[in-house]
C-alpha positions as CSV (number, residue, x, y, z in Angstrom):
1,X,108.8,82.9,114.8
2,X,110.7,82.5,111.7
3,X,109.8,78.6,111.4
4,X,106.4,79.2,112.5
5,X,105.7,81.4,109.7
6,X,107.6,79.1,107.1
7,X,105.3,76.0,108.6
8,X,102.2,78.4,107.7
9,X,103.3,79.3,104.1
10,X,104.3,76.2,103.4
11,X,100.5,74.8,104.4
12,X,99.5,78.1,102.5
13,X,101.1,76.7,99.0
14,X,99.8,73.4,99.9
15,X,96.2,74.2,100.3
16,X,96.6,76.9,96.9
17,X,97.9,74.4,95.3
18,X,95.3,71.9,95.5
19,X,92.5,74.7,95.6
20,X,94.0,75.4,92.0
21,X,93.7,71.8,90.8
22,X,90.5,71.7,91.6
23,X,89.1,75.1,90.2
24,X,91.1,74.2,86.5
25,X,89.1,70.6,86.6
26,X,85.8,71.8,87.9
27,X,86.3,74.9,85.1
28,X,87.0,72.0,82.8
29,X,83.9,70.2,83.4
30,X,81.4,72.9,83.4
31,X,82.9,74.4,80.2
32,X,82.8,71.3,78.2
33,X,79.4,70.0,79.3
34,X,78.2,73.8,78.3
35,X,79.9,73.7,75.2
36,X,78.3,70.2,74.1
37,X,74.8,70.9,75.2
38,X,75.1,74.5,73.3
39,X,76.7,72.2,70.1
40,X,73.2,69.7,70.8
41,X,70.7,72.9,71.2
42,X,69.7,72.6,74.5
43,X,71.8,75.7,75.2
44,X,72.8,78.6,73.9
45,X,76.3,79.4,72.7
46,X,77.7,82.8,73.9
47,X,77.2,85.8,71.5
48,X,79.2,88.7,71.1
49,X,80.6,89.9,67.9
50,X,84.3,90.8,67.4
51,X,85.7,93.0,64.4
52,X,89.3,92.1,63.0
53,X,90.4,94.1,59.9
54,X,87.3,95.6,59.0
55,X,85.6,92.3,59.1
56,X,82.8,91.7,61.7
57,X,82.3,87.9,63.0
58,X,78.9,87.6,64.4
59,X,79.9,84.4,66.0
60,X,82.7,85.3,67.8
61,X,81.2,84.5,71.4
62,X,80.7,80.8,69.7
63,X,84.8,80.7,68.7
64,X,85.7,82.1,72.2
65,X,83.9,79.5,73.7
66,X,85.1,76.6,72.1
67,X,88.6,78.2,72.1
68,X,88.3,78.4,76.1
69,X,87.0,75.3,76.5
70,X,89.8,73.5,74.4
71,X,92.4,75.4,76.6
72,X,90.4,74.3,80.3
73,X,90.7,70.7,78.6
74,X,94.4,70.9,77.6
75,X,95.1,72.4,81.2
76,X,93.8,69.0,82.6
77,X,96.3,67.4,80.8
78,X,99.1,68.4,83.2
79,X,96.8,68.0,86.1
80,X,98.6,64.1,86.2
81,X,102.2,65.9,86.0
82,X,101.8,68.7,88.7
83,X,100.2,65.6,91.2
84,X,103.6,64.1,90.3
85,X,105.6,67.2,90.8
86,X,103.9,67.8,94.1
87,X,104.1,64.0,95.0
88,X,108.0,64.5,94.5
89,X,107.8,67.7,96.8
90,X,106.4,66.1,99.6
91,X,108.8,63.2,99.1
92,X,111.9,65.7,99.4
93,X,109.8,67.3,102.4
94,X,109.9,64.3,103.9
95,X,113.3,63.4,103.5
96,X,114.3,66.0,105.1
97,X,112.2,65.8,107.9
98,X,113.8,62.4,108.3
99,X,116.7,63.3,108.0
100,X,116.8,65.8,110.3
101,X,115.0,63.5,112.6
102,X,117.9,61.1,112.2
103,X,120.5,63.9,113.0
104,X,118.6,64.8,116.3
105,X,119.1,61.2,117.4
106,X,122.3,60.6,116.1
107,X,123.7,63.8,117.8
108,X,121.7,62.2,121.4
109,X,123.1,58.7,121.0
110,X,126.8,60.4,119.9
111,X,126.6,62.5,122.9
112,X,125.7,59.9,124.8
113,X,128.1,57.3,123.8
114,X,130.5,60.1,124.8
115,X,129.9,59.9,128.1
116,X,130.4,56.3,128.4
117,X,126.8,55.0,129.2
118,X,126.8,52.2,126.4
119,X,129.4,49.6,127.9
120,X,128.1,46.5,125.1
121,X,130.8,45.5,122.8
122,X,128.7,43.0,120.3
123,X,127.6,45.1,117.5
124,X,124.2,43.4,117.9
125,X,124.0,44.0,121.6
126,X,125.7,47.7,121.3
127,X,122.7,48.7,118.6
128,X,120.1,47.4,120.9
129,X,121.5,49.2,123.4
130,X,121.5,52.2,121.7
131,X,117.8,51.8,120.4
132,X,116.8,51.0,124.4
133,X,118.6,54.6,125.2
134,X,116.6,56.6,122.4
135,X,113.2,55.2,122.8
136,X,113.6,56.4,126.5
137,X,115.0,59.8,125.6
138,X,112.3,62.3,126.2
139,X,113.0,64.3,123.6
140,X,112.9,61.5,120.9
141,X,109.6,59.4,121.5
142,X,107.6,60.9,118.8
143,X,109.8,59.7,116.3
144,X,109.3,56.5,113.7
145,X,111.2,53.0,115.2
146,X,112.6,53.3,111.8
147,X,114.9,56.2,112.3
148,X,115.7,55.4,115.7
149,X,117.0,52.4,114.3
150,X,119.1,54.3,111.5
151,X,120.5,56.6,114.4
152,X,121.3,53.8,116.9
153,X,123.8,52.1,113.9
154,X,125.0,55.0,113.3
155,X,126.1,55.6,116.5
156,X,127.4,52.7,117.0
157,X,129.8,53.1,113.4
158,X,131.1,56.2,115.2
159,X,131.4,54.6,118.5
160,X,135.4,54.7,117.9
161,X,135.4,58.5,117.2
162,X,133.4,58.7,120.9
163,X,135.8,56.7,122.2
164,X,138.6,59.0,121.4
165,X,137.0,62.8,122.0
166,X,135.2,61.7,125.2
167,X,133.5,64.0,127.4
168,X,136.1,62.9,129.9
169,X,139.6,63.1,127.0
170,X,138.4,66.2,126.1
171,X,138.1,67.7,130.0
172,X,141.4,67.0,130.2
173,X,142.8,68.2,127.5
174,X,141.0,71.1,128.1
175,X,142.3,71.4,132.0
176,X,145.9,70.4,130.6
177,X,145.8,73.2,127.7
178,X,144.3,76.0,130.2
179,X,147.0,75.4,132.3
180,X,149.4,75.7,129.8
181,X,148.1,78.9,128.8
182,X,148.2,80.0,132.5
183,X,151.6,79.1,132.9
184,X,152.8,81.0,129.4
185,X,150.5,84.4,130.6
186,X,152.9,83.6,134.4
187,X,156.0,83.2,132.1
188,X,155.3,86.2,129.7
189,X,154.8,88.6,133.1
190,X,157.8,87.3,134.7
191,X,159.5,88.2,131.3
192,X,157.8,92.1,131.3
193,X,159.1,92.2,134.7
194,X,163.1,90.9,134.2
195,X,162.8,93.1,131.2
196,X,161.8,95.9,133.2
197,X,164.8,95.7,136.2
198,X,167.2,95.1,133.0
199,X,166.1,98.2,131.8
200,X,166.2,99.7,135.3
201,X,170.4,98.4,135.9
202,X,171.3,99.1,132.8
203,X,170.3,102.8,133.1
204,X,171.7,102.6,136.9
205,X,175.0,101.4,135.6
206,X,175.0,104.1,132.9
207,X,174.7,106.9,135.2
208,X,177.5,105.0,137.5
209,X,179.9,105.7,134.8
210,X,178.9,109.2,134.8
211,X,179.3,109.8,137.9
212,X,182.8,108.2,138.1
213,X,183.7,110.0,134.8
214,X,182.6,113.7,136.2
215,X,184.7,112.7,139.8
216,X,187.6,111.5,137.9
217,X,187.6,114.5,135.6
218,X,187.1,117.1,138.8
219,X,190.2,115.0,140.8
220,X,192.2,115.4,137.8
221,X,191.3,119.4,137.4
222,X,192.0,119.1,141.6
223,X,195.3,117.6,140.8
224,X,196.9,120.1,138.3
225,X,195.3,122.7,140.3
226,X,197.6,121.4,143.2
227,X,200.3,120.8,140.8
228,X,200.8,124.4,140.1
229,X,199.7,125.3,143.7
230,X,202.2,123.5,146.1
231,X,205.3,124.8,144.2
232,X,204.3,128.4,145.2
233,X,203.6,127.4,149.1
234,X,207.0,125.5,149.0
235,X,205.7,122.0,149.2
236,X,206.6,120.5,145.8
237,X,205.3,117.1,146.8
238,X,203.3,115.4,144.2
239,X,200.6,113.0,144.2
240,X,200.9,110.1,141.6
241,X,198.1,108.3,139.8
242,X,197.9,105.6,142.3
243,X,197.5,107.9,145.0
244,X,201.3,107.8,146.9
245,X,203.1,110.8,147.6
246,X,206.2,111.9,145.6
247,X,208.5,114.2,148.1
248,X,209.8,116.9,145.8
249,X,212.8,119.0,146.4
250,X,211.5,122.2,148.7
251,X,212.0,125.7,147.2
252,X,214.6,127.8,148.6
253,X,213.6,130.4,151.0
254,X,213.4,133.8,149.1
């Protein structure tokens, strides 16, 4: 929509622009042929009188006359430039359009290239080729020989740089990278996961050693309760660290 309404203002300035040059010459004309005829007698000259510091002109209309035509005659004089300045307009114009034409089939021919349908090494052979390919292309058939031509060597100047990114190179290196990536997302889960069970043994083994520290604590309170236990019952045996039994001498009989 955009470029439509561009195209239509663009033919709008066109069309305003020469509807312009026209009305200043025509303008031109008629006031200079009126002027001379009124200068001959054979018509009048405009009449309208004009006060300017107290002083009236009666033939003001007659000044205004000749002033406007003078200024419709100097106007004419840059009729030549603008012609040139729109002449230089529609050059640019054009060049773009060209080259924008030559980009389209460039980028065709390029893309092509990259698939590896041109298969002619001689630069002669390889640009025929290439014009063959886009004089066929559907897209393209509307276009001058001339920029066909210009896109075809081009094409062929970057046929190195097709050679290298490929449609084919660049599938694999495409495959070969998403692999990659699959394997570090694998790798990086695995990772969550042994961090996750070290986590888990570490805490395991923590409350391991709290356990053993609360039973060795309550076998040591069990032990010193014993100690000052078997005495009284007449069994003075005592248990060492290791676990044997120490026979102590037996209290006498009371």
């Amino acid at each position: 929509m955009s470029n439509q309404f561009k195209s239509f203002f663009v033919l709008l300035q066109f069309l305003m622009q020469r509807l312009a040059v026209v009305a200043f010459i025509l303008a031109a004309l008629t006031l200079t042929a009126v002027t001379v005829m009124a200068a001959f007698g054979a018509m009048p000259w405009l009449e309208f009188s004009a006060e300017f510091n107290g002083a009236t002109y009666q033939n003001a209309g007659q000044i205004a006359q000749i002033a406007l035509t003078a200024t419709a005659v100097l106007i004419c004089f840059f009729v030549p430039m603008n012609g040139r300045i729109m002449r230089l307009e529609n050059s640019h114009r054009k060049f773009e359009i060209g080259m924008m034409d030559i980009a389209r089939a460039y980028a065709a021919a390029h893309g092509a290239d990259r698939e590896g349908l041109f298969h002619l090494s001689s630069e002669f052979d390889a640009v025929r080729e290439r014009l063959a390919y886009l004089r066929e292309h559907p897209d393209l058939g509307d276009l001058e020989p001339a920029l066909l031509e210009v896109a075809a060597q081009m094409s062929f100047i970057s046929k190195e740089l097709a050679e290298v990114y490929s449609d084919e190179k660049v599938s694999r290196a495409r495959a070969f990278l998403t692999q990659r990536q699959q394997e570090i997302e694998t790798f990086n889960t695995r990772l969550v996961q042994a961090k996750q069970v070290c986590q888990e043994l570490h805490h395991w083994a923590h409350e391991v050693e709290l356990e053993e520290s609360v039973a060795a604590s309550q076998l040591q309170r069990l032990r010193d309760d014993l100690r000052d236990i078997l005495p009284e019952l007449g069994h003075e045996d005592m248990a060492r660290q290791d676990g044997t039994i120490v026979p102590l001498t037996e209290k006498a009989a009371e």
